[in-house]
N, C-alpha and C positions, 0 to 999 in steps of 0.2 A: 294486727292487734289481737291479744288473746281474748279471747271469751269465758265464759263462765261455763264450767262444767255441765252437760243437760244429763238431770239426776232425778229425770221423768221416769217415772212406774212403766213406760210403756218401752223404756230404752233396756232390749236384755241386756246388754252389758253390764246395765250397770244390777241389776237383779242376780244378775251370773255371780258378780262379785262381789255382792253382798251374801247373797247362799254362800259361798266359796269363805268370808273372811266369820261369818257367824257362824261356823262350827272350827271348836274345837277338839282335837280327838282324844278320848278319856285318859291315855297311856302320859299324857301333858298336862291335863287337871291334876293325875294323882301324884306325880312327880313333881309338882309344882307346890300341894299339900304337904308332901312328904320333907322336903326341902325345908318348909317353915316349922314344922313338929321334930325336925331334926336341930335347929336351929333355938327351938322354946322346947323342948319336951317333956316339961311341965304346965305346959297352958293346958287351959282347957277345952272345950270346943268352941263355946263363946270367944273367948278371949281368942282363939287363929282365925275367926271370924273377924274380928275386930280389927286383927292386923290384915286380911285381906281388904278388908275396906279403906283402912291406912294406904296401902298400898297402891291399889287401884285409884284411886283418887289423885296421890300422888303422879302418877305414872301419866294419869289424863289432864294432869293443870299443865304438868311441867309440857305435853307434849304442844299441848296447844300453844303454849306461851311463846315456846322455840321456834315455831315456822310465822306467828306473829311477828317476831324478833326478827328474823330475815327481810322483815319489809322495809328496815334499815338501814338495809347493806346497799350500794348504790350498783355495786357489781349485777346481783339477784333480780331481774328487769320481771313482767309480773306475769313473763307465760311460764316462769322456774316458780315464783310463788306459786302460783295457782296448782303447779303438778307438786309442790310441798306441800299445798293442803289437802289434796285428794287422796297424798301416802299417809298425811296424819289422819285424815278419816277413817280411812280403814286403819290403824292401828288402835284410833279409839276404839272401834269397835270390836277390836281381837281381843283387847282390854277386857273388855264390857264382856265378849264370851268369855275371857279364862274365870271372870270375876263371878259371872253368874252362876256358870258350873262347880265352880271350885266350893262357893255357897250350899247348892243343892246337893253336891257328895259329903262334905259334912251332915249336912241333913239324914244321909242315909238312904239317899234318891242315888241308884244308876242312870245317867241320862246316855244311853249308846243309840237312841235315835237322832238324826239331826234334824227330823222336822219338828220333834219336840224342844231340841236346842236351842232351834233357831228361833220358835214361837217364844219360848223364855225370854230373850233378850229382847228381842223387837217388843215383846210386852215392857219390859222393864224402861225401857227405851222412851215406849210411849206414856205413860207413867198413867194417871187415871184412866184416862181415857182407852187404852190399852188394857186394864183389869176389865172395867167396863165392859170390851168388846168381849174380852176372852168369856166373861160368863153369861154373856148373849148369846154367841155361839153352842156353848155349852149345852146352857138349856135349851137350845135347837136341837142340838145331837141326838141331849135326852130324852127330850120332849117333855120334861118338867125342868122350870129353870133352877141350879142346885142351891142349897142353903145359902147362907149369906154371911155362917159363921165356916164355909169352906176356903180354905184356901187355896187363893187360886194359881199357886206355882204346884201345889202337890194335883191341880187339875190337869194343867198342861205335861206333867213332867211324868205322872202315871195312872190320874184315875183318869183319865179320859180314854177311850177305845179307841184300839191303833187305827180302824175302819173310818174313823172320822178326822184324825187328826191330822192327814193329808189335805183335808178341806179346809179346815180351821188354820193351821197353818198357813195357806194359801191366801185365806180370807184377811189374817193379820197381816198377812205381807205386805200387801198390794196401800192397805192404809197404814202400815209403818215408811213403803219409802216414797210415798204422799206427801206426809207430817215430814220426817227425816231431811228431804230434798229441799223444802223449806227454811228449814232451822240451819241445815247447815249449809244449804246456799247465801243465807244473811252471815253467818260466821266467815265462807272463806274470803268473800266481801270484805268484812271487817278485820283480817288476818290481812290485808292487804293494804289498811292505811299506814304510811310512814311514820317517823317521828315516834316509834315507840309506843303509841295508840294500838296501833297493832296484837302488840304482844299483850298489852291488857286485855282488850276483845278475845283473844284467842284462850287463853286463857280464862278468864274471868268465866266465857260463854259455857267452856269443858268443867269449869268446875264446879259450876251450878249443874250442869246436867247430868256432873258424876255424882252430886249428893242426892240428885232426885233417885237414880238407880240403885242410890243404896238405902235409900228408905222406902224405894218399893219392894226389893229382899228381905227388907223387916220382916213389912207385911203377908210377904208370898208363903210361907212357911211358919211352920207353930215356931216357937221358944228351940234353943238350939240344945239337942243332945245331953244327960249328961257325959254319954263314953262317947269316942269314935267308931266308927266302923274298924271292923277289922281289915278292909283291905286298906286302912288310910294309915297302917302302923309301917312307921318308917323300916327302911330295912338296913338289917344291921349285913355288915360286911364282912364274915370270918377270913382273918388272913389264909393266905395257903401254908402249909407246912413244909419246911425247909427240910431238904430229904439231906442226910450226913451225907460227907464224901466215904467213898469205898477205903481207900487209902488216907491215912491222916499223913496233913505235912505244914510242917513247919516255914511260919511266917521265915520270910526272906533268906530261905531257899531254893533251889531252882529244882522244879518237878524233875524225876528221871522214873526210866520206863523200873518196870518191878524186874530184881535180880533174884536168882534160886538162891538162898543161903545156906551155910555149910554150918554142920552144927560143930559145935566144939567138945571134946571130950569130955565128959562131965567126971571121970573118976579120978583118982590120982597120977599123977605125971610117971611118966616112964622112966627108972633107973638106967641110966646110962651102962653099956657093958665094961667091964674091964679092961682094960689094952692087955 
């Protein structure tokens, strides 16, 4: 009989592969911005904002919905569910990185650390309680705890000291995949009743937890931009330049190698002698 995944903080595997699916690497963020600015290249920065959060939300009902959906199928018995809700886990959460960073580079934030990456998300993830922690810590690092009108994604993402943010990171970790292990121990549970139950659970559960992560990006960052950054300007593609041929030749004729030519006498014709 299958068992339920163990998605205990003390199991590295699954710690391994959670570090491993929460970071994305920046050269995928900006291609991924660039893509949508290619696509609207009159939006604004608000407005690709808007559509990542369209996006990302879609991307995490429909996935849940689908491995809900498999519970079915009479074929799918429930040790295949259970390893379909483990792959949908982690794609939510690849989601949740591209979603997060993709946010923060609009911003005009580089995030090329992954311990700050990583603390992003699993903040976002854990949603109050998560801000919460991030600027307890903080004001630990600092030793005065910071304003209240700081935001706490520009905390994690660069004003905090790189000195500290191997700890801080570490500290969210440990109570993201606590809470995490939880939530979505009862989900893949619930992705597992038949009859179609399933795919609403599955579902329904990703989609409330993708609106919570996009109204904690609200909060995490002031008012968005009004220019891009410059390295978020799509890039444009100059054709290459077609080099003539040496030799011109005419359509549907057959190439032949080059002949010396003979010139022709350019003056008057020669009078024939007398007989």
């Amino acid at each position: 009989m299958a068992t339920i995944p163990n998605l205990s903080p003390d199991n590295r595997f699954v710690v391994t592969g959670i570090d491993r699916v929460l970071t994305v690497q920046r050269p995928v963020v900006l291609a991924h911005i660039r893509a949508i600015r290619a696509g609207k290249p009159d939006a604004s920065p608000e407005e690709v904002i808007r559509t990542l959060e369209r996006r990302y939300l879609a991307a995490v009902t429909s996935g849940g919905a689908l491995v809900g959906a498999s519970s079915v199928v009479p074929a799918i018995g429930t040790g295949a569910a259970l390893a379909l809700s483990t792959v949908e886990t982690a794609g939510f959460l690849e989601a949740s990185a591209l979603y997060a960073q993709s946010v923060t580079e609009v911003h005009g934030i580089a995030v090329d650390d992954p311990d700050r990456a990583r603390a992003l998300v699993m903040t976002l993830i854990l949603g109050t309680a998560g801000t919460d922690l991030v600027r307890q810590l903080a004001g630990q690092a600092a030793g005065t705890g910071p304003a209240r009108t700081t935001f706490w994604g520009e905390l994690v993402t660069k004003n905090l000291p790189q000195a500290a943010m191997g700890q801080i990171a570490n500290q969210i970790k440990r109570t993201f995949v606590k809470r995490f292990a939880l939530t979505q121990g009862t989900n893949i549970v619930g992705r597992m009743i038949p009859f179609g139950i399933g795919a609403v659970v599955g579902g329904t559960g990703n989609h409330l937890l993708g609106r919570q992560i996009i109204r904690g990006s609200r909060t995490a960052f002031p008012p968005p931009p009004l220019v891009f950054p410059a390295i978020l300007e799509p890039k444009v593609r100059v054709p290459r330049e077609v080099k003539p041929s040496r030799r011109p030749h005419l359509p549907g004729l057959p190439r032949r190698k080059a002949t010396l030519a003979i010139e022709a006498p350019t003056g008057p014709a020669p009078v024939p002698a007398d007989d």
